[in-house]
N, C-alpha and C positions, 0 to 999 in steps of 0.2 A: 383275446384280452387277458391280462394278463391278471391273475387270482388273488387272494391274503398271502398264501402259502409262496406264492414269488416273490411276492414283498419280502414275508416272515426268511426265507432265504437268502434273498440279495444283501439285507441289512445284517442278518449272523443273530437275528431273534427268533423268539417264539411266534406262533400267531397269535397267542392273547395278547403278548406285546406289542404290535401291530395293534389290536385291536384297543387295547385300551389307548392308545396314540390315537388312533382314529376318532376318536371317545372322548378326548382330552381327560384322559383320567390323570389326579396329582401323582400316583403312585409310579411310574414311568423316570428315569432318570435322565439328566439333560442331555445325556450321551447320543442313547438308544433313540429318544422322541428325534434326538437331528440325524440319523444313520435313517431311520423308518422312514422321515419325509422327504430325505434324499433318494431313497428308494422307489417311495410311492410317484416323484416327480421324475427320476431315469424308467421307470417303466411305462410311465402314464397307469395309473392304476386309478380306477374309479369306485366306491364303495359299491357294493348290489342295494341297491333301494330295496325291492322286494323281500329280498332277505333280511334287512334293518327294519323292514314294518314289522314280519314276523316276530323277530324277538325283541323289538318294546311297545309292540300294538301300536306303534304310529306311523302314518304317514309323511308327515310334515307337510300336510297338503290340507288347504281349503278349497271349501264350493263356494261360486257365487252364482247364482241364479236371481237372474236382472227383468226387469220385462219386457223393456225394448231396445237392442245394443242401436238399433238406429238414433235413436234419441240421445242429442247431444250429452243431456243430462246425465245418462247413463253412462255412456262412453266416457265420460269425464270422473263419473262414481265409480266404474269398472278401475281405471289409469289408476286410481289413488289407493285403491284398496289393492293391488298387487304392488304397486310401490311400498306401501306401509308392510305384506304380509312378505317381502324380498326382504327389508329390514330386519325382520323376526327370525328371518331363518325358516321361511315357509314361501311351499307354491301357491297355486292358482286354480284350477280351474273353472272355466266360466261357460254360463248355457245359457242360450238366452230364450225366456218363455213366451217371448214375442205377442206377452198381453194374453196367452192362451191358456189357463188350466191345464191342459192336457196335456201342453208341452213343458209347462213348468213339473207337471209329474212325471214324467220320464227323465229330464234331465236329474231332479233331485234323487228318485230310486236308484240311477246310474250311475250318483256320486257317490252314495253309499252303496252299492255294489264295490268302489273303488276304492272303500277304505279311507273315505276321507275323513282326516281328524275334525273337522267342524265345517258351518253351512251360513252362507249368508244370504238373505233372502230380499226379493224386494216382492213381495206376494202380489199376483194378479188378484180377479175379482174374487173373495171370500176364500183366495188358497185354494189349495189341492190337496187330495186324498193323500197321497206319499208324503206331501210335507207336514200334513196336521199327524198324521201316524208318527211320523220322526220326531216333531216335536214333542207329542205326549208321552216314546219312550226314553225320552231326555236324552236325545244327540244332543250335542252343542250346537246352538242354534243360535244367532242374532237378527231380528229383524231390522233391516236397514231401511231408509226414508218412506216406506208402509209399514202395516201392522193388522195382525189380527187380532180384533176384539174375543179379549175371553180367553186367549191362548197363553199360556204362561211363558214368553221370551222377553232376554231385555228386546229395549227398540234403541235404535238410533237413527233421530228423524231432525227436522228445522220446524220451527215453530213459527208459521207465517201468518199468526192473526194480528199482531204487532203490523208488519209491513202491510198486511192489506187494508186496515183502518188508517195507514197514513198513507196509503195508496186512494182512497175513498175521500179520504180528507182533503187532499190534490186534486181530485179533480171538482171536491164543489167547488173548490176555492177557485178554481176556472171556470167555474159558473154552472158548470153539465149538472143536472137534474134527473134524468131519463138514461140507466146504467143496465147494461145486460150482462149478463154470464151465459161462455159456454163450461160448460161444467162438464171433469172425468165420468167415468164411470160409477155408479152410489156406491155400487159393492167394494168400492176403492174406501179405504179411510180417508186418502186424499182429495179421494173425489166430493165424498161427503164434505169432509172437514172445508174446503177451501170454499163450497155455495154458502154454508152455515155463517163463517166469516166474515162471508160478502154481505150477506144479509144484515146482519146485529153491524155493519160498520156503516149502514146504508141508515140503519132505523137509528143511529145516533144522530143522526145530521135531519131526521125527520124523515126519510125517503122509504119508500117501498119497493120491494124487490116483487112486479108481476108474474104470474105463471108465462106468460108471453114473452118475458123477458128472460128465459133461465131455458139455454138449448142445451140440450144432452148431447157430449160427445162419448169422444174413446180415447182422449189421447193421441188420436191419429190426426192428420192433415185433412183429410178428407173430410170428417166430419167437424172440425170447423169451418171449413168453406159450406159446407149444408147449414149449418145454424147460421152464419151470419147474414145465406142469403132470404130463411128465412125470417131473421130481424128486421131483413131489408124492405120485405115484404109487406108488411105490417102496416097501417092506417097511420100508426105516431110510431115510427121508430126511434130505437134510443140513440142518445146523443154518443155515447160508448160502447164499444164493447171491450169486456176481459176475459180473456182466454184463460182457460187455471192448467194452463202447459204450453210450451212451445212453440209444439208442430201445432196444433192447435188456432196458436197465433196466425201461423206465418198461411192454415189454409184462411184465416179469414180474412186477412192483408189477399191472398188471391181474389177472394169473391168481392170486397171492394170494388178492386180494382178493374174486375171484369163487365163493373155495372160503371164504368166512366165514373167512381167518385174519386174523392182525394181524402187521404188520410195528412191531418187531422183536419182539414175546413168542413168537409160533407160528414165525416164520422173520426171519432176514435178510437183507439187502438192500444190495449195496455194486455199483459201477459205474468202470468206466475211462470219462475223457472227462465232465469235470464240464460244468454247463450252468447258468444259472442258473434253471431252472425245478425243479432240487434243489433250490433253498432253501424253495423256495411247496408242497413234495408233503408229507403227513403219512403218517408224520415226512419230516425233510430228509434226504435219502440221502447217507450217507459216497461219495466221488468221490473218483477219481482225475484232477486238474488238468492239461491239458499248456497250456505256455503257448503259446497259440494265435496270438495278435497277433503276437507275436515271430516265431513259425515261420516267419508271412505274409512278416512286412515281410524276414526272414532270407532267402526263397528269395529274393522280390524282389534285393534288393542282389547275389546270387549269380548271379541270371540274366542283371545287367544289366553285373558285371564278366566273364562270357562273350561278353555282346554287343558289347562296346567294349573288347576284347583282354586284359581283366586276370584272369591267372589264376584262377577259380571254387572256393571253397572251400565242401567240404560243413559241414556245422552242428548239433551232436547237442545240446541242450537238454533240460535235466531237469523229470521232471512230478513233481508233490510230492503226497502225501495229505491231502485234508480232511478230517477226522472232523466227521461231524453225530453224529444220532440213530437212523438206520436199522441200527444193528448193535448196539444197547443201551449200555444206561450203565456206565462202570466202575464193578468195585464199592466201596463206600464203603473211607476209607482209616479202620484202627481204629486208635488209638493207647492204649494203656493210660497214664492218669494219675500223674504221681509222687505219690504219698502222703508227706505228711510225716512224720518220726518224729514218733512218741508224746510228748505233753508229758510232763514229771519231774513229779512231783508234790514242792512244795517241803516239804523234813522240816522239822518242827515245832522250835523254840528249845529245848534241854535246862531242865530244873529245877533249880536250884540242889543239888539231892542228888544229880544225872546228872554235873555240871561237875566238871570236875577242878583239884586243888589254885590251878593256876594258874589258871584262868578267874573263881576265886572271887575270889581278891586282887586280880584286873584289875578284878572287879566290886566 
C-alpha cells in the first residue's frame, strides 16, 4: 500500500502538504491541492485511520447499541441512524444487546475499548454496569427511544400517550368495554410508560384497567402468545387486546388463532410500534406509528453536537394511530332522510252556481 511519503513524492511536495491537502487545510495552494489528489488517485492511497485517531483523539466512529436487531423497529432505527451518521462524515458500529444486560455490557465496554468518539444507546432492563460508568464519566452519550431515569443524558424518544388515548378513544367508540394489555418489561421506561398510558386513557372514558387484564411480557413473541392465551382463559375475557410492541402483537395474532377465534369478531387486536408486515396479516392490525427514521437520524445530530462541543439537546417526537381492520368496523353512520311535504291536491274550478256575483260578470 502505498504511504504519505509516495504521495508527498509522486506530486514533487512535502508531506505536510500532502497532509494539510488531506485535511483540507486553506493554506495549501490550487496548484499543489490538484498535483496531491492526482497523486493520491494514480496510487490509490488511503489515509491510516489508526494513525488519524491518534493525533486528533478521534475516531470518526459511533456505537449503537439496540436491544433487539430482530425487531423491526430496531432494524429500522439501526438503517436511519447510520444513514444520518454517513452524512456527518462518521461510521457505525452496532451490537445488539438482544434485551440482555450482560450483553449490552460487553458490546458498550468494547466500543470504547475501540475508541469510539460517542454512543448511542437503546438501554435494556435498568442498563448495565459499563454503560452507567461511561455515562457518569461523561463519554458522549444519547439515549435513544428508552432512558434511564436519574442518569444524566439527552434522550431521543416518541411520545405515545397522545396516540394511545386516541387509540382507547377508538375503540370505545366501537363499543369494547373490557381492554387488556400485554405490557414490556417494568424495568423498561417503555415498558412502564406505555401500561401507565393505557391506564389514565382507560379512566377517562370511565373504564378500569384489571390486574387480570395487564400480562407481562418481554418484548418477545413468545410471551405474547402466553398472555393472550392466558386472557383467553379467563371467566369474562376482554373484548381487546394491546400489545405495547410488535412481536408481541404478532405472538398473540398466533395464540388467537390457535384457539379457532377470529380477529376482530371473537377478539381484538391493536399494537404500539407499527411495522409494515401490519399491512400483509389478515386482517391489518390498528398500530401505533412512532416515527422511527426521524428518532434515528434525531439521536444522531445530538450525538454529534456532544461530540464537537455544541450543546446536545434531547428530542421528544410524537407517534400517531393508524386504524386498520383488527379492532372492527365503525358502525354504519344512519341518517334519517328528509321526506318532502305532502303534495296539495289542486281543488277543482267552481260551477258557475258556486261563483259569486262578481266571478260571474268577470265571466
Amino acid at each position: 500500500m502505498a504511504s504519505i511519503k509516495d504521495v508527498a513524492a509522486e506530486a514533487g511536495v512535502s508531506v505536510a502538504t500532502v497532509s494539510r491537502v488531506l485535511n483540507d487545510h486553506p493554506s495549501v495552494s490550487p496548484d499543489a491541492r490538484t498535483r496531491v489528489m492526482a497523486a493520491v488517485q494514480r496510487l490509490g492511497y488511503r489515509p491510516n485511520a489508526v494513525a488519524r485517531s491518534l493525533r486528533t483523539d478521534q475516531t470518526r466512529t459511533l456505537g449503537l447499541v439496540i436491544s433487539d436487531v430482530l425487531n423491526p423497529y430496531f432494524t429500522e432505527l439501526a438503517r436511519s441512524v447510520e444513514e444520518e451518521a454517513r452524512s456527518l462524515g462518521y461510521s457505525v458500529i452496532i451490537g445488539n444487546a438482544d434485551e440482555r444486560p450482560e450483553i449490552e455490557d460487553h458490546h458498550v465496554r468494547t466500543l470504547l475499548d475501540r475508541r469510539i468518539d460517542g454512543l448511542l444507546v437503546s438501554p435494556t432492563d435498568g442498563g448495565s454496569p459499563g454503560m452507567l460508568d461511561a455515562a457518569r464519566a461523561g463519554t458522549p452519550m444519547v439515549f435513544v427511544d428508552r432512558w434511564i431515569a436519574g442518569v444524566d443524558v439527552p434522550v431521543v424518544r416518541a411520545d405515545g400517550r397522545t396516540a394511545v388515548r386516541d387509540l382507547v378513544a377508538h375503540l370505545h367508540g366501537l363499543g369494547h368495554r373490557r381492554l387488556a394489555i400485554i405490557a414490556g418489561p417494568a424495568a423498561t421506561t417503555t415498558g412502564s410508560e406505555r401500561v401507565e398510558a393505557f391506564r389514565e386513557a382507560l379512566a377517562a372514558h370511565g373504564l378500569a384497567l384489571p390486574d387480570a387484564y395487564i400480562g407481562q411480557g418481554d418484548f418477545q413473541a413468545e410471551s405474547g402468545r402466553r398472555a393472550t392465551e392466558r386472557f383467553l382463559d379467563l371467566a369474562e375475557p376482554p373484548e381487546v387486546v394491546f400489545a405495547a410492541d410488535n412481536l408481541m402483537a404478532l405472538g398473540a395474532l398466533d395464540a388467537v388463532r390457535a384457539r379457532g377465534l377470529r380477529v376482530p369478531e371473537d377478539i381484538a387486536l391493536a399494537a404500539f410500534d407499527d411495522i409494515p408486515w401490519f399491512v400483509h396479516t389478515d386482517p391489518p392490525i390498528t398500530a401505533i406509528a412512532q416515527p422511527t427514521g426521524e428518532l434515528g437520524r434525531a439521536a444522531v445530530r445530538a450525538l454529534v453536537d456532544r461530540i464537537e462541543g455544541r450543546p446536545p439537546q434531547s428530542v421528544t417526537l410524537p407517534a400517531r394511530l393508524v386504524v386498520r381492520r383488527s379492532c372492527g368496523e365503525p358502525p354504519p353512520v344512519r341518517t334519517t332522510p328528509v321526506q318532502p311535504p305532502p303534495e296539495q291536491p289542486t281543488p277543482p274550478e267552481p260551477t258557475p252556481a258556486q261563483q259569486s256575483p262578481v266571478q260571474r260578470s268577470q265571466s
